[in-house]
Wavefront OBJ file of the C-alpha trace (Angstrom):
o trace
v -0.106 132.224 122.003
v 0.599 134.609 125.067
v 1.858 133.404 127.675
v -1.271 134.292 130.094
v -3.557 132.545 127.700
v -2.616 129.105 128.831
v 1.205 128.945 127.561
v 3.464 127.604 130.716
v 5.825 130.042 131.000
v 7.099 132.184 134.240
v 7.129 136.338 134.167
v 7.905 138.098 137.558
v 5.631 140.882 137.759
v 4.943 143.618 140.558
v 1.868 144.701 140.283
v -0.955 146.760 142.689
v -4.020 144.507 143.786
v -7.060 146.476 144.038
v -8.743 143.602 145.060
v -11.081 143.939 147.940
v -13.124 140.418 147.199
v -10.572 138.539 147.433
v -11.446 137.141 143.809
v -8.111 138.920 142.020
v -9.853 138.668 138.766
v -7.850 140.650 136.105
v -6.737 139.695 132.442
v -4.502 141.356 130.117
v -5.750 143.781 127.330
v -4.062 144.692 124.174
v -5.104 148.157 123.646
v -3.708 151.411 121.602
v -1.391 153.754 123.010
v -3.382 156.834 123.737
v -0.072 159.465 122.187
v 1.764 156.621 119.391
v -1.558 154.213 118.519
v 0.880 151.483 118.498
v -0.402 148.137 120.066
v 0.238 148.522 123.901
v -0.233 145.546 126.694
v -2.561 146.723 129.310
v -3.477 144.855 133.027
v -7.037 145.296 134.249
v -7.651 143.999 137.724
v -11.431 144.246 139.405
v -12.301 147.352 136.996
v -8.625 148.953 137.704
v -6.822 149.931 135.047
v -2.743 149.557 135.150
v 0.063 150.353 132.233
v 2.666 147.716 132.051
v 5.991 148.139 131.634
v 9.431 146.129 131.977
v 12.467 146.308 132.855
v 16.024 144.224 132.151
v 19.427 144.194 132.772
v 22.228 142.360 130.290
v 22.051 139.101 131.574
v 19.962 137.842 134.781
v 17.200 134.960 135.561
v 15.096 135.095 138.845
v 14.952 132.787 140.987
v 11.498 131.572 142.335
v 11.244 128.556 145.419
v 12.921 125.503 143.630
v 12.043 127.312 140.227
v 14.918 129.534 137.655
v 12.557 131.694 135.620
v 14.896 132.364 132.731
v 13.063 135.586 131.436
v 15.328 137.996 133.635
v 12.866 140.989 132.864
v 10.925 143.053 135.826
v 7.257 143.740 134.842
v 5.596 146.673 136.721
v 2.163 147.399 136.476
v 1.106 150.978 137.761
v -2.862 152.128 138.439
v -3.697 155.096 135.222
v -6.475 156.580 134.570
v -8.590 155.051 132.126
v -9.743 158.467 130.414
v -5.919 158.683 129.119
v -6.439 155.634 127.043
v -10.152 156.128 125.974
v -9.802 159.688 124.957
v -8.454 158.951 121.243
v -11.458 156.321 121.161
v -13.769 158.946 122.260
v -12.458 161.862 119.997
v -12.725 159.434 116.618
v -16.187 157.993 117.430
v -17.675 161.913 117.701
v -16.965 162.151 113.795
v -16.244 165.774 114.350
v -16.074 168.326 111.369
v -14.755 171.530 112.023
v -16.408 173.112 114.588
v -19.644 171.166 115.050
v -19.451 169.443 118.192
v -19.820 166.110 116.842
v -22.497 163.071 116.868
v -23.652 161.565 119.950
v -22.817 157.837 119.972
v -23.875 154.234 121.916
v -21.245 152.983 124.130
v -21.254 149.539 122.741
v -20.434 151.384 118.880
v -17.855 153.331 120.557
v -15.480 150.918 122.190
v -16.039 148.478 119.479
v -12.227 148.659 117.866
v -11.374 146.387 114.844
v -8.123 144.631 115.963
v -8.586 145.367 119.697
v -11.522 143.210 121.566
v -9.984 144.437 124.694
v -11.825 147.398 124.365
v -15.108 146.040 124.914
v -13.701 144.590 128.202
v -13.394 148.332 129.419
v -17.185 148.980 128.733
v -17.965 149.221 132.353
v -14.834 151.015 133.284
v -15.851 153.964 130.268
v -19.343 154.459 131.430
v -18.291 156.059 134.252
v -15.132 157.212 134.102
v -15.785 159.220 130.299
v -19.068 161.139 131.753
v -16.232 163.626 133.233
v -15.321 164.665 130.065
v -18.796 163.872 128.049
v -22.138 165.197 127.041
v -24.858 162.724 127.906
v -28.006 162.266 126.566
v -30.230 159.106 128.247
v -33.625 157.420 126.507
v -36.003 155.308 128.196
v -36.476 152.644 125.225
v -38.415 149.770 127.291
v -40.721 149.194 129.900
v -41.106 146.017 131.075
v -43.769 144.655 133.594
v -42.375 141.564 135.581
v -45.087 139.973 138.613
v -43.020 139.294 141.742
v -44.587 137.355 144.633
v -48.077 138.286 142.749
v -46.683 142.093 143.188
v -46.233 143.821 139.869
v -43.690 146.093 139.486
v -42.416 148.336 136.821
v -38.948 148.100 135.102
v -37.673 150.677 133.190
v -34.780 150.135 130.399
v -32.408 152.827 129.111
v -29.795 153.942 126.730
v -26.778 155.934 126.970
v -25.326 158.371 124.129
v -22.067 160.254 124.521
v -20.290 162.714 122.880
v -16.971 164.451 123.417
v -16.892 167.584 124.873
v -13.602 169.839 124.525
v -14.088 172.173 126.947
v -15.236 169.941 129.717
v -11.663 167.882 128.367
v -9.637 170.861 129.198
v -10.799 171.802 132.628
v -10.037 167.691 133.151
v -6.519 168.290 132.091
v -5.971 171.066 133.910
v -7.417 169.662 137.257
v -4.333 166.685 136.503
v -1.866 169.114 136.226
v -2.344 170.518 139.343
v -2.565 166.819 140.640
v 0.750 166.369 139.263
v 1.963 169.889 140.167
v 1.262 169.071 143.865
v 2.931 165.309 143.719
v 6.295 166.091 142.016
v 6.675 168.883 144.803
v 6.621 166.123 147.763
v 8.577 163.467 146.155
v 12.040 165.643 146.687
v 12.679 169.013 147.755
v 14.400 170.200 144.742
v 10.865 170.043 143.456
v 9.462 172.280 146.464
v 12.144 174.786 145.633
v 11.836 175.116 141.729
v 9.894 178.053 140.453
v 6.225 177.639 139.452
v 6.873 177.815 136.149
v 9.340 175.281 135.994
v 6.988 172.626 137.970
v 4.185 173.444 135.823
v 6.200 172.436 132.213
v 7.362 169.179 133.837
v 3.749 168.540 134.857
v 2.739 169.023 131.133
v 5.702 167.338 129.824
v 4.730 164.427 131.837
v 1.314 164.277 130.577
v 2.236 164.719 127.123
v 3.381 160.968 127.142
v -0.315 159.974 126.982
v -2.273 163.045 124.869
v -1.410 163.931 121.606
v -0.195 167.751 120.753
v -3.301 168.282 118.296
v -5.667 169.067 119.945
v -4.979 168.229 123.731
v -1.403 169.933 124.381
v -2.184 172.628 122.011
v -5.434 172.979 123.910
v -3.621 172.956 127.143
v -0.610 175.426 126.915
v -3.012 177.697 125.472
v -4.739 177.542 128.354
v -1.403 177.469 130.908
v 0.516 179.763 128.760
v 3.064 177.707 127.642
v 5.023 177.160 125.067
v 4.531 174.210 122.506
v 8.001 174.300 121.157
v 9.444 174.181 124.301
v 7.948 170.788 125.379
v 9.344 168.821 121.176
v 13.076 170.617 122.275
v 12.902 169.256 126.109
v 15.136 167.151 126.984
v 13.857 163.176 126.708
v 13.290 162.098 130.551
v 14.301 157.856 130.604
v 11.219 155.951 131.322
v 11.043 152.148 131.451
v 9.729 150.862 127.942
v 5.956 149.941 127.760
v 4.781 146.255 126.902
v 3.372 146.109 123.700
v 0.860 144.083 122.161
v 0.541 140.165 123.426
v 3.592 139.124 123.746
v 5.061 140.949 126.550
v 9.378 141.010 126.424
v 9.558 139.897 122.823
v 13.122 140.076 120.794
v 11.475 142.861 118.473
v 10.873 145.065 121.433
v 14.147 144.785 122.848
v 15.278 146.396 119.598
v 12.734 149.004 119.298
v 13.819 149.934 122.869
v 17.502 149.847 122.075
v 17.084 152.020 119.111
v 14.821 154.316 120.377
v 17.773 154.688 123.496
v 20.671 154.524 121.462
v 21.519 157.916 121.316
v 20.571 158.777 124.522
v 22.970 156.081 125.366
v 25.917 157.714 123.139
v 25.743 161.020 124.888
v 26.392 159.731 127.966
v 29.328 157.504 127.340
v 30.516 160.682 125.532
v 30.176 162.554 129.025
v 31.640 159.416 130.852
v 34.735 159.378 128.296
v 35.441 163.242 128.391
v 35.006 162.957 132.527
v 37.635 160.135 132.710
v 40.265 161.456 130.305
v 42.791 162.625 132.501
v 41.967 159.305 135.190
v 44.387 155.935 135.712
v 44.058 152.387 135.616
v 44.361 150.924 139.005
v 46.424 147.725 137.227
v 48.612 150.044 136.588
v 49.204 151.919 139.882
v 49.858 148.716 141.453
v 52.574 147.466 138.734
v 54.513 150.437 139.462
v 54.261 149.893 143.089
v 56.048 146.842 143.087
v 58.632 147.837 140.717
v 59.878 150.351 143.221
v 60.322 147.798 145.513
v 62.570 146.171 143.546
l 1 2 3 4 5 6 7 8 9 10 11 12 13 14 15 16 17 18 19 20 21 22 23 24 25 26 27 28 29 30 31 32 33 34 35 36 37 38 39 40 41 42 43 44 45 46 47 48 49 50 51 52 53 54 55 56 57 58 59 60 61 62 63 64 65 66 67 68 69 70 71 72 73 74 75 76 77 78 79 80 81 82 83 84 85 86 87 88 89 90 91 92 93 94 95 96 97 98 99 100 101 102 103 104 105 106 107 108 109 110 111 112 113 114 115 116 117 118 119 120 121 122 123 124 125 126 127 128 129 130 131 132 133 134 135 136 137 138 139 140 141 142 143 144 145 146 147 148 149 150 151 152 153 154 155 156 157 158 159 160 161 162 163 164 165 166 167 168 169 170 171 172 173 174 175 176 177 178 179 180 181 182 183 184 185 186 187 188 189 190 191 192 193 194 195 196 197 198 199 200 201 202 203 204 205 206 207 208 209 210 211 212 213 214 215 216 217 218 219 220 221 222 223 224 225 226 227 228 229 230 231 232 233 234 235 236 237 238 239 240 241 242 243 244 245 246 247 248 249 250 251 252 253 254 255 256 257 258 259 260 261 262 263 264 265 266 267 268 269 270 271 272 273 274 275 276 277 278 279 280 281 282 283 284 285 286 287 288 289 290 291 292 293 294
């Protein structure tokens, strides 16, 4: 069972409250990762969508009131936007073959995923955020009369269909890179002096840790002029690790994270060794010292 279904167990978690009712209702979603498809732990707070992800050192245990929480790990929870995760959801349930646009599909058939009921907890959240980058068709199916107050009055049911649309996809992605473009250039001045070209493939590269290259990044650097190749050779930028599935901080995910760091982790000893080669112990400056004196 996971630990925010009812089992008594402590996390330390910083997270952003969107809250402006006061009622702080959110729950935790287990939900695909939009690039991988591996099981990914979500946090969904008053219709706001946040990625989780953690953080931990060797050894450590916090230390809440009276209370030692002996789970050392930080969990962070940061705001995304929900059209990163539902785009794979939305590009499978349009059944496209090659280039016919694709069928036109209920909202309730298209966020119904087998293995993932936390989808249908983002209904809401997808009707309005996924008309950005959607085709829309709407059907009156009912009309109901209801007597109010010996008034009648007329009520009118409807249903939604939506379909993917590429090209209304792309001009999304391109307005976030230019989002992006225009945040990494305040958060240091390095960023305000690189060349346009430079800020622009970090602003993909970024973005490619939610879309898949086929067809989003392809689509994209076609668009920007980039090159494809140059964002697989790129250098791997550390990121904390994302929570995955239920269980958030289990022993399997500390290896997956170790492994998938391990070599990152070699190269830089590597540098540290090579950088220290010609240094000296302090022990031993200090042992000579005294044998001077004597």
């Amino acid at each position: 069972m996971a630990w925010w279904e009812g089992f008594d167990e402590t996390r330390v978690l910083i997270a952003q409250d969107p809250s402006t009712t006061g009622k702080h209702q959110g729950s935790f979603l287990s939900l695909r990762h939009p690039r991988t498809g591996n099981k990914a732990c979500y946090l969904c707070v008053d219709g706001v969508l946040q990625e989780l992800h953690w953080f931990k050192q060797s050894y450590g245990s916090w230390f809440i009131g009276d209370y030692v929480c002996e789970d050392g790990r930080l969990y962070t929870a940061t705001p995304i936007d929900p059209v990163f995760i539902l785009l794979p959801v939305f590009e499978e349930a349009r059944m496209k073959k090659g280039n016919e646009p694709g069928k036109f599909r209920q909202l309730d058939e298209i966020m119904y995923i087998q293995g993932f009921p936390g989808y249908q907890s983002l209904s809401s959240v997808a009707e309005k955020a996924m008309e950005v980058v959607c085709d829309l068709k709407v059907f009156l199916d009912k009309i109901k009369v209801r007597t109010l107050q010996s008034k009648k009055y007329l009520e009118v049911g409807s249903s939604k269909f939506f379909r993917l649309n590429d090209m209304k996809v792309l001009k999304w992605l391109c307005y976030k890179v230019q989002q992006l473009k225009q945040t990494l250039r305040t958060l240091d001045k390095n960023y305000a002096a690189r060349d346009e070209k430079d800020t622009l493939f970090d602003a993909v590269s970024i973005m490619r840790e939610y879309l898949k290259d086929e067809p989003w990044i392809n689509l994209l650097c076609n668009k920007l002029k980039l090159n494809v190749d140059d964002l697989t050779k790129a250098q791997d930028v550390a990121v904390l690790p994302h929570s995955t599935g239920n269980d958030l901080g289990s022993p399997a995910q500390e290896t997956s994270v170790t492994g998938k760091n391990a070599s990152r982790a070699t190269r830089q000893q590597a540098k540290k060794a090579k950088v220290e080669k010609d240094s000296q112990n302090i022990k031993d400056m200090f042992s000579r010292a005294t044998r001077k004196r004597g």
